[in-house]
C-alpha positions as CSV (number, residue, x, y, z in Angstrom):
1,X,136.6,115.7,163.4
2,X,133.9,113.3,164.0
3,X,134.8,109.7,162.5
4,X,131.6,107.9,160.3
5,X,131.1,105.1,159.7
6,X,129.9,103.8,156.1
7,X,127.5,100.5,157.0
8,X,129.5,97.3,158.1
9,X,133.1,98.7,156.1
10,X,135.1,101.2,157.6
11,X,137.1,103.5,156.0
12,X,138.9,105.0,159.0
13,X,142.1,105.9,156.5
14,X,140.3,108.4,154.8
15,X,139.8,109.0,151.1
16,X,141.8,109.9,148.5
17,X,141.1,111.8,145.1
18,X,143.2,111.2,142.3
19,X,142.4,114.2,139.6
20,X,141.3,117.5,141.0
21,X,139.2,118.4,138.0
22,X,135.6,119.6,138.3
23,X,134.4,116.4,139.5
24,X,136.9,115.3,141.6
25,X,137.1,118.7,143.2
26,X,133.2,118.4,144.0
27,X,134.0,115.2,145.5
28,X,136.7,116.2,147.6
29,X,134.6,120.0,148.8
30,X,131.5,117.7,149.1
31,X,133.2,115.1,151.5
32,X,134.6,117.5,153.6
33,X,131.6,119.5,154.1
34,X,130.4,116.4,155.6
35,X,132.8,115.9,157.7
36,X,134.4,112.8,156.7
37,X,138.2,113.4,155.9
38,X,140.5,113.8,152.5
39,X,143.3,112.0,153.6
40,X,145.1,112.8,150.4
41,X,144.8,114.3,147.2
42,X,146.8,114.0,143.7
43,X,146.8,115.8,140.1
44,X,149.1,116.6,137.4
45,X,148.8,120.2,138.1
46,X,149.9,120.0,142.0
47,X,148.8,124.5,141.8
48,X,145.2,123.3,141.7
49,X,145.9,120.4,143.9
50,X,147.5,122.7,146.5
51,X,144.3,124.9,146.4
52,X,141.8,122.2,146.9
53,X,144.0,121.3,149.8
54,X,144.0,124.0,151.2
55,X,140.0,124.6,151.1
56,X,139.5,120.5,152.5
57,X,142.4,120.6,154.4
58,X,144.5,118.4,153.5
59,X,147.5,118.2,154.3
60,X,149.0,115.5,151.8
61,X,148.7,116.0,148.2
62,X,151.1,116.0,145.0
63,X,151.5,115.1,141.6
64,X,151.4,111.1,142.0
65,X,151.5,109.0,145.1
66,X,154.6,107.2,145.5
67,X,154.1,105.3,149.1
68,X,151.4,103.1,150.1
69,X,150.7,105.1,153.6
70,X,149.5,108.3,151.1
71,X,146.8,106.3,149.6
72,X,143.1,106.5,151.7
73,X,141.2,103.1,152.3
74,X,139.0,104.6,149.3
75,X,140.5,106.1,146.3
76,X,138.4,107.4,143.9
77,X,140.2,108.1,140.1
78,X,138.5,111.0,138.8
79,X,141.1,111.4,135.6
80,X,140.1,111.3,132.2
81,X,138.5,108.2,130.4
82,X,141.5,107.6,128.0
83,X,143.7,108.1,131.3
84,X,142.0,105.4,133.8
85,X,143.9,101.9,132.1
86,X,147.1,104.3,132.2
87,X,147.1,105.2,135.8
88,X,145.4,102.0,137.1
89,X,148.6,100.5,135.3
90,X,151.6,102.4,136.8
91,X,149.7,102.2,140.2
92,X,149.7,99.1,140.6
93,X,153.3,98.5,139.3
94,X,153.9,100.7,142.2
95,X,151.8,99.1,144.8
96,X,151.9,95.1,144.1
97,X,150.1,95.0,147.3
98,X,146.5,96.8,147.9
99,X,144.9,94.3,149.9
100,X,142.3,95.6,152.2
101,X,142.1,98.7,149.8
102,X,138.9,99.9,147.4
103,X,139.6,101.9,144.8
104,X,136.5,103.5,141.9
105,X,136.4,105.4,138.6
106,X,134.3,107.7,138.4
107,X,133.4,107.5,134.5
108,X,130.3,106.9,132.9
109,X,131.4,105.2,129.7
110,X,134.1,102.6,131.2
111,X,133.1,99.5,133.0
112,X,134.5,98.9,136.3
113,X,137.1,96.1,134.7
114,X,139.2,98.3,133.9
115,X,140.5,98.8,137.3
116,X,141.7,94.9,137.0
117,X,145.3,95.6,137.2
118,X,144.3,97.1,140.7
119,X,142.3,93.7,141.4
120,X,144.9,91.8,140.7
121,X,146.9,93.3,143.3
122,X,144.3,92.5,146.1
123,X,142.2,95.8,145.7
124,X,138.4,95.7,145.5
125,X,137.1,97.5,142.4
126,X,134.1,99.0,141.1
127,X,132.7,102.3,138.8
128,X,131.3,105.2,140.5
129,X,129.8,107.8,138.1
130,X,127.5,110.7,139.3
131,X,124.6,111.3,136.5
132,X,125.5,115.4,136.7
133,X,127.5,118.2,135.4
134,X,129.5,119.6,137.7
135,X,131.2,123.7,137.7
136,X,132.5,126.1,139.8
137,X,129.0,127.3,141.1
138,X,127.2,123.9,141.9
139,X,130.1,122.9,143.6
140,X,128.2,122.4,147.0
141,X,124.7,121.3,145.4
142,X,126.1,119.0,142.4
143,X,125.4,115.8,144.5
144,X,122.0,117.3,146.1
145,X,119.3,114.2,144.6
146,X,121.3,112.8,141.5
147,X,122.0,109.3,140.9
148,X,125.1,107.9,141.0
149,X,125.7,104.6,139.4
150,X,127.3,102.0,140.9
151,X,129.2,98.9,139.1
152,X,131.4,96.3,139.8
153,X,132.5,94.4,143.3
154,X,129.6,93.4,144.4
155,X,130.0,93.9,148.2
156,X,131.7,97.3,147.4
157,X,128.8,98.4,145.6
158,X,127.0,97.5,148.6
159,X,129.5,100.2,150.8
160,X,129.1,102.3,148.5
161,X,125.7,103.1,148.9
162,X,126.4,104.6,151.9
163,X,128.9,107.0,151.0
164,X,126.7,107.9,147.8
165,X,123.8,108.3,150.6
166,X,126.6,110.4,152.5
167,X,127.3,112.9,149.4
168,X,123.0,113.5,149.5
169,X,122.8,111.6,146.1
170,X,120.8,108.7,145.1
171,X,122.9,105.1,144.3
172,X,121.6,102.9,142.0
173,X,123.4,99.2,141.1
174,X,123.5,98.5,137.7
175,X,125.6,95.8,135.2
176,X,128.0,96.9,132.8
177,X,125.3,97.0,129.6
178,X,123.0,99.0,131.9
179,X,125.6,101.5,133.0
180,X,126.1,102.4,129.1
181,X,122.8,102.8,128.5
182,X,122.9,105.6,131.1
183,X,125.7,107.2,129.6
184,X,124.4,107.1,126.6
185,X,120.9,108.5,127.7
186,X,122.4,111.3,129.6
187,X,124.3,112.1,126.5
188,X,121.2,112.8,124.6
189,X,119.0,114.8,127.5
190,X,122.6,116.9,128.6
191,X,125.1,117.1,126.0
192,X,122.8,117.5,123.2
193,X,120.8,119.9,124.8
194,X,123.9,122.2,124.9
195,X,124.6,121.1,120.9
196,X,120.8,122.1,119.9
197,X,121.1,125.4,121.9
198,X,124.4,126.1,119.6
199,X,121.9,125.6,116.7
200,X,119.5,127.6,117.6
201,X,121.7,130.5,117.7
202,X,123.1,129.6,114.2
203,X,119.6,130.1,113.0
204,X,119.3,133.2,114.6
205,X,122.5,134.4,113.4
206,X,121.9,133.3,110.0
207,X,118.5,135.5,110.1
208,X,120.3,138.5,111.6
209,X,118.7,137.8,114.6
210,X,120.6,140.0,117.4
211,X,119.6,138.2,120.5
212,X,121.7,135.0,122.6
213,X,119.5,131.7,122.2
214,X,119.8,131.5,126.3
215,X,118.3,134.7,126.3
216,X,115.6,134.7,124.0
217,X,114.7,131.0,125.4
218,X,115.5,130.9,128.7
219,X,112.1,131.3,130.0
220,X,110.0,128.7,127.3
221,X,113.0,126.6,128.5
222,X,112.9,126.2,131.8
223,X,109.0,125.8,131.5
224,X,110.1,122.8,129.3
225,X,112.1,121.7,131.5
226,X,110.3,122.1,135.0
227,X,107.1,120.2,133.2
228,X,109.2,117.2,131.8
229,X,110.4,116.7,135.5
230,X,107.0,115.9,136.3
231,X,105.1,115.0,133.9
232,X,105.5,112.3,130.7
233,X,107.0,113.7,127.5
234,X,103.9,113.2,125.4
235,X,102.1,115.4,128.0
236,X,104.7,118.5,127.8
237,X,105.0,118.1,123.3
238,X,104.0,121.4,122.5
239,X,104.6,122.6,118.6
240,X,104.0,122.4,114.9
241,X,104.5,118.4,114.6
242,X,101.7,118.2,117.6
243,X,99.5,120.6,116.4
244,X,99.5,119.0,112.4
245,X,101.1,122.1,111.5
246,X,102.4,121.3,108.2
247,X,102.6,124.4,106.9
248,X,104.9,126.0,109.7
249,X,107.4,122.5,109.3
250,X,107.7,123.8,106.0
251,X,108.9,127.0,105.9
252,X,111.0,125.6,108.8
253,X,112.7,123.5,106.3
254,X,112.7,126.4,103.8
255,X,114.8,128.5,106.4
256,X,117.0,125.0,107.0
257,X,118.6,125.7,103.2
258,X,120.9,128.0,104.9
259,X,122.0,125.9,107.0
260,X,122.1,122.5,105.2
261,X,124.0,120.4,108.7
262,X,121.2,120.8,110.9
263,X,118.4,120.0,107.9
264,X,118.5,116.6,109.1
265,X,118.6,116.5,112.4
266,X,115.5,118.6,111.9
267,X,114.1,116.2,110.1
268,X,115.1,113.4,112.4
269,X,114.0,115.0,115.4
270,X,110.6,115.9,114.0
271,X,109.9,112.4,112.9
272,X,111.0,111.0,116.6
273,X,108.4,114.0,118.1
274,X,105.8,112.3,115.5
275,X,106.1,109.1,116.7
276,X,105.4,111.2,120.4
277,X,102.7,113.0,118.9
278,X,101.1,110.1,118.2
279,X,100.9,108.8,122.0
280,X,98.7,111.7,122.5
281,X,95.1,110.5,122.9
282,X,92.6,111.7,120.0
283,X,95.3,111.5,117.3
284,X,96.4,108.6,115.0
């Protein structure tokens, strides 16, 4: 297997994925599609670790590592937010020497300082979060064109690029406040989408409507969608609010009895799409 390498640092031992979920899974299938080599891989469940080895193969992987020689000269923590301070902790009560080693988290909510207990034992540190959902069927294409965000140790960062640039996503540096405010953006565009398509099928249901909201709205979605990728949002605002459709936001609100939770959020939503509307040249 051919040996890259990733601008003036080497990482000739390999790298390592601690957490086999979907992302770390993606990262270790993506990595070894490009040829660079999964020296070892770790997860509570050591089934699903096995398989993952299998597919990269890999041929050292288990629940935890316990000597220093299993770890890659990159490890990337793809556990659980709550689980990061935890396992950055017993690590490096087990390995009071990392020196040389560069370890990443790979979530979007936690700075890179929490990794310091790995700092402190020589390790170079940093946050590495991908700004995409990742499954079973994007498993190959997840890292195709997305950003991933990069935080912490400066000159890591600055290594990292390239293995970002490796995976076929985009980096981008950012500080700790910055990094948030990603998170917290992606939370509204991704997570909320899936929480207002829930909604919309209350509505439905509530109305005895016998159609899935996916179904029904699958194409006006992707429409959506495909014309906020290139084009502003006040371009793409179709709709009552920018139409001055008072009438129709009415008996919206009328129907919204029924279901009394999502009344404001209609209400909040439509005000924020005002504020849109009124971008829009020719109105007020």
């Amino acid at each position: 297997m051919t040996q890259h390498k990733l601008g003036k640092q080497q990482f000739p031992g390999g790298f390592t994925v601690i957490g086999t979920g979907r992302l770390g899974t993606a990262l270790a299938s993506r990595l070894h599609h490009k040829r660079y080599r999964v020296h070892s891989l770790f997860n509570r469940s050591e089934a699903s670790c096995r398989k993952l080895a299998e597919e990269t193969g890999t041929r050292l992987y288990g629940t935890f590592p316990e000597e220093r020689n299993q770890l890659g000269d990159l490890v990337f923590l793809a556990v659980p937010d709550d689980q990061i301070a935890v396992v950055a902790k017993k690590l490096a009560e087990r390995f009071p020497d990392l020196s040389g080693s560069a370890w990443v988290h790979t979530s979007g909510a936690t700075p890179a300082d929490v990794l310091r207990p790995l700092a402190d034992c020589g390790a170079s540190v940093a946050a590495f979060h991908p700004v995409q959902t990742f499954h079973k069927k994007n498993r190959q294409s997840a890292f195709d064109r997305c950003f991933v965000t990069l935080q912490g140790d400066p000159d890591l960062c600055g290594e990292l690029k390239h293995v970002v640039q490796v995976l076929g996503a985009r980096p981008l540096v950012v500080d700790e406040q910055q990094k948030m405010a990603i998170h917290l953006a992606a939370v509204l565009v991704c997570n909320y989408y899936a929480a207002l398509f829930f909604g919309a099928q209350k509505v439905l249901k509530e109305h005895h409507v016998e159609v899935r909201s996916r179904e029904l709205f699958g194409p006006i979605v992707t429409q959506t969608v495909d014309a906020l990728l290139s084009a502003p949002p006040d371009e793409v605002l179709t709709g009552p609010v920018v139409r001055g459709d008072t009438g129709s936001i009415e008996k919206h609100l009328a129907l919204l009895k029924a279901i009394p939770e999502w009344d404001q959020l209609y209400r909040s939503l439509g005000r924020e799409t005002l504020a849109l509307a009124r971008k829009i040249p020719g109105r007020d």
